[in-house]
C-alpha positions in Angstrom: 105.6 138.3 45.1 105.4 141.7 47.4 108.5 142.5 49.3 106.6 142.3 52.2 105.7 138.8 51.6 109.1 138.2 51.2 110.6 140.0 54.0 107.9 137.4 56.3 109.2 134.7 54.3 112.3 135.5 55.7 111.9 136.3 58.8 109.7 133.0 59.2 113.5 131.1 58.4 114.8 132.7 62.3 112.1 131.9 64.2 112.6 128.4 66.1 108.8 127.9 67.1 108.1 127.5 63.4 109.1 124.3 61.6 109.0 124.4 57.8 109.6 120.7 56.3 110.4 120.7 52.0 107.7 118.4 50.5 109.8 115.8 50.0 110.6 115.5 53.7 107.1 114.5 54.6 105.4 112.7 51.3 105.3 109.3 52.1 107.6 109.8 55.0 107.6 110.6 58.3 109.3 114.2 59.8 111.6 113.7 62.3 109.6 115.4 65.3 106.9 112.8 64.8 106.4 110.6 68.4 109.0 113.4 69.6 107.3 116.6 70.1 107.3 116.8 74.2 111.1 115.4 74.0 112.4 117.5 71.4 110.2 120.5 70.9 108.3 121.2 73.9 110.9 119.2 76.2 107.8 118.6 78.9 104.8 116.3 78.8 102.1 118.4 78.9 99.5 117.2 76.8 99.4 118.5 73.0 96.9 120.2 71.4 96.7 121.1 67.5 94.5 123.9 65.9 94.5 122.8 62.0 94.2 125.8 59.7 95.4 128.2 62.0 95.6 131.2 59.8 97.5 134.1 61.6 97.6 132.0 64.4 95.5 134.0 66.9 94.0 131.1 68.1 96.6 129.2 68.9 98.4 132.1 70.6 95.2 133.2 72.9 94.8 129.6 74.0 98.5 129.1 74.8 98.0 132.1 77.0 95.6 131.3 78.9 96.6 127.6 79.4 100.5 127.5 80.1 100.1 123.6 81.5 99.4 122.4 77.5 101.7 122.9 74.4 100.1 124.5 70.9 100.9 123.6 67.7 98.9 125.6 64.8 98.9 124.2 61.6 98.5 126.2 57.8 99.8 126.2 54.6 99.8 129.9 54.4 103.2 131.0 55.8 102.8 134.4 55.5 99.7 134.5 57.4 101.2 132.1 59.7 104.2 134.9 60.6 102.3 136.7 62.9 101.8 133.8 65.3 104.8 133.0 64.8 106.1 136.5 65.6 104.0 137.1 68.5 104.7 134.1 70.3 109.1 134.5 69.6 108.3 138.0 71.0 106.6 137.4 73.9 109.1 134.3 74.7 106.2 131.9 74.7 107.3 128.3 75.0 104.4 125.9 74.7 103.6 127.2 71.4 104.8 126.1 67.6 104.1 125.8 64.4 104.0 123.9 61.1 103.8 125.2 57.4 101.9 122.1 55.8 99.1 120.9 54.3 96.3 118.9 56.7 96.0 116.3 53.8 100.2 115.6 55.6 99.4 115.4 59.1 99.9 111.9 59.5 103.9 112.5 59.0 103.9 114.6 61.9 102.0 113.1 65.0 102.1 109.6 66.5 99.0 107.5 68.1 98.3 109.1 71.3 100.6 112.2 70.5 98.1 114.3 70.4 95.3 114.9 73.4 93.1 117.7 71.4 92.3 119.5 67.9 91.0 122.4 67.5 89.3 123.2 63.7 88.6 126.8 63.5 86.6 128.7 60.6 87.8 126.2 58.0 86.7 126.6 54.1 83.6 125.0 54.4 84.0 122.8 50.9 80.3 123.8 50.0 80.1 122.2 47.0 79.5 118.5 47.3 82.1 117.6 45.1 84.5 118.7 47.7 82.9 117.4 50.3 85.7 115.0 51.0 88.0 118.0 51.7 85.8 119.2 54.4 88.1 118.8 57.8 85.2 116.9 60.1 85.1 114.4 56.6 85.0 111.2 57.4 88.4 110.6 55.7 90.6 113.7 57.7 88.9 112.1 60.8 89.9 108.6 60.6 93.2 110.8 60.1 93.0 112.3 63.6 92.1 108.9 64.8 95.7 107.7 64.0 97.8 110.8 66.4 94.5 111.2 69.3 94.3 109.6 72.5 91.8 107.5 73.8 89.9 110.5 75.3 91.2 112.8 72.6 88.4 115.5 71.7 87.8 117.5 68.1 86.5 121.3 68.1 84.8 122.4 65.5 84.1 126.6 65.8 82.3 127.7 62.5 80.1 130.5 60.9 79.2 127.9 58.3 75.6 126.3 59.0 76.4 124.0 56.3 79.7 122.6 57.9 77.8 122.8 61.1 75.1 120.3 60.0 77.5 118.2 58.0 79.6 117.5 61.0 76.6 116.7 62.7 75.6 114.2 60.1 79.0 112.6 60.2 78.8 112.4 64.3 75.6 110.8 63.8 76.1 108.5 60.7 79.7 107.5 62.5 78.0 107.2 66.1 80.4 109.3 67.5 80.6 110.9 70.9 79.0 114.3 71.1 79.6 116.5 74.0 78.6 120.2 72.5 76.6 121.6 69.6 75.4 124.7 69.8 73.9 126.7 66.5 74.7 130.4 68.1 77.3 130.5 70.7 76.8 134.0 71.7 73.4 134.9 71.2 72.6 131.7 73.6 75.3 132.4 76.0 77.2 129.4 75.6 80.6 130.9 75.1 82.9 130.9 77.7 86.4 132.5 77.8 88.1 130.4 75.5 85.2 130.4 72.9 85.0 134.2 73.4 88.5 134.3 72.0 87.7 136.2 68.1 90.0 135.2 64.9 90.4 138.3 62.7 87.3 136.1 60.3 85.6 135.7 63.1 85.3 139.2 64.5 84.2 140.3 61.4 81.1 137.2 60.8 80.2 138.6 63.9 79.9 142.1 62.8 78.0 140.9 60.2 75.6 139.3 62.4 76.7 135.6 61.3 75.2 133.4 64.3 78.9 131.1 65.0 78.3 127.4 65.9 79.9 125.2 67.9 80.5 121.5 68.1 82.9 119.2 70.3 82.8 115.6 69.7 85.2 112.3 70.3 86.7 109.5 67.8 86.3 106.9 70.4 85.3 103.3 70.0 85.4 104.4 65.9 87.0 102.2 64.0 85.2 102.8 60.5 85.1 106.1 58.3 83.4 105.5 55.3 83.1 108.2 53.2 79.3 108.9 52.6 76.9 111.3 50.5 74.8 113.7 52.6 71.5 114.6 51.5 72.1 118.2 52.8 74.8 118.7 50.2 71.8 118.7 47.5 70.1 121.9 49.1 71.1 124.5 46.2 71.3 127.4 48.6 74.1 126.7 51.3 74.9 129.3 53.9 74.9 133.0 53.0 77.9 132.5 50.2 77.8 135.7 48.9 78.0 137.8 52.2 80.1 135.2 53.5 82.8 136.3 50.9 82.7 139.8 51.8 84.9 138.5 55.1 87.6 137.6 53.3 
């Protein structure tokens, strides 16, 4: 391991917005923060909103920015990726922000039904091979996971360069009969973005450089009560996205 991972690593152990559970803490068991964020992490009520595979956390950061009346919580594995987020939002003395080293597949240990108003999934690994389909995080089986911490009115985000995610989560909205507010194939070459979708990950900024057309699709859980796993005919197309330029971003 470099030093400089290490010297993030850390670093990562002073900064309070960042929580760091041990995997025993949260496999088959519930964190301590879960059902407690606004009282003893955010200490307010504004609603919570999570951005699941958050990456550096630029996202998470820009949107905490620009809407100081709701509290951020990015979400990755990856904690050296996750220290600049981190970093940025302990330097600029942000308080509606945090974060959480985990994996997705443990998100249930953390949030509460109705703890959560929003999610936000942004340029995820778009699984393409079929077999991995269920890993895909607009799955039928991670949403019936968001189902359990969402409210009522609770909305998903999905912001992708991936036409085959694109068209899988539309499947799923359809095959589920789920509410559909947006999807939009090419966000900026139609107009559609607005501020917040104008915001650019590092991945991002460079799919668009490439000249990668970046969808968009927001969509509720409501009145769903059953998320059977399924398998889409789309997964059989052998040529899925531009895989091999799509690479070249990372």
């Amino acid at each position: 391991m470099g030093k400089d991972k290490l010297r993030k690593f850390a670093e990562n152990l002073t900064f309070k917005c960042l929580v760091q559970p041990e995997f025993e803490d949260i496999f088959h068991k519930d964190h301590p923060l879960k059902g407690c964020w606004h009282e003893d992490f955010f200490h307010n009520n504004n609603p919570i909103v999570l951005e699941l595979g958050c990456g550096r956390g630029e996202y998470t950061v820009a949107l905490a920015e620009r809407n100081p009346n709701y509290n951020y919580i990015g979400i990755d594995i990856k904690g050296a990726r996750m220290w600049r987020g981190a970093k940025t939002a302990t330097e600029r003395g942000m308080q509606n922000v945090g974060f959480v080293r985990t994996r997705i597949e443990f998100i249930r240990s953390f949030f509460a039904q109705d703890e959560v108003a929003e999610i936000w999934i942004t340029f995820p690994d778009p699984q393409l091979k079929s077999r991995r389909a269920k890993k895909r995080l607009t799955s039928p089986l991670f949403l019936a996971d968001y189902k359990q911490m969402l409210t009522e009115d609770g909305v998903i985000n999905l912001k992708t360069d991936s036409k085959h995610l694109y068209n899988y989560t539309a499947a799923v909205i359809e095959r589920l009969g789920l509410g559909v507010e947006v999807q939009n194939d090419d966000i900026y070459g139609s107009g559609y973005a607005d501020e917040v979708l104008s915001v650019k990950t590092a991945y991002e900024s460079k799919f668009v450089a490439m000249g990668l057309p970046i969808t968009y699709t927001r969509f509720s859980l409501k009145g769903c009560t059953e998320f059977e796993h399924f398998d889409w005919e789309g997964d059989d197309v052998l040529e899925k996205d531009a895989e091999e330029n799509r690479t070249k971003a990372f």
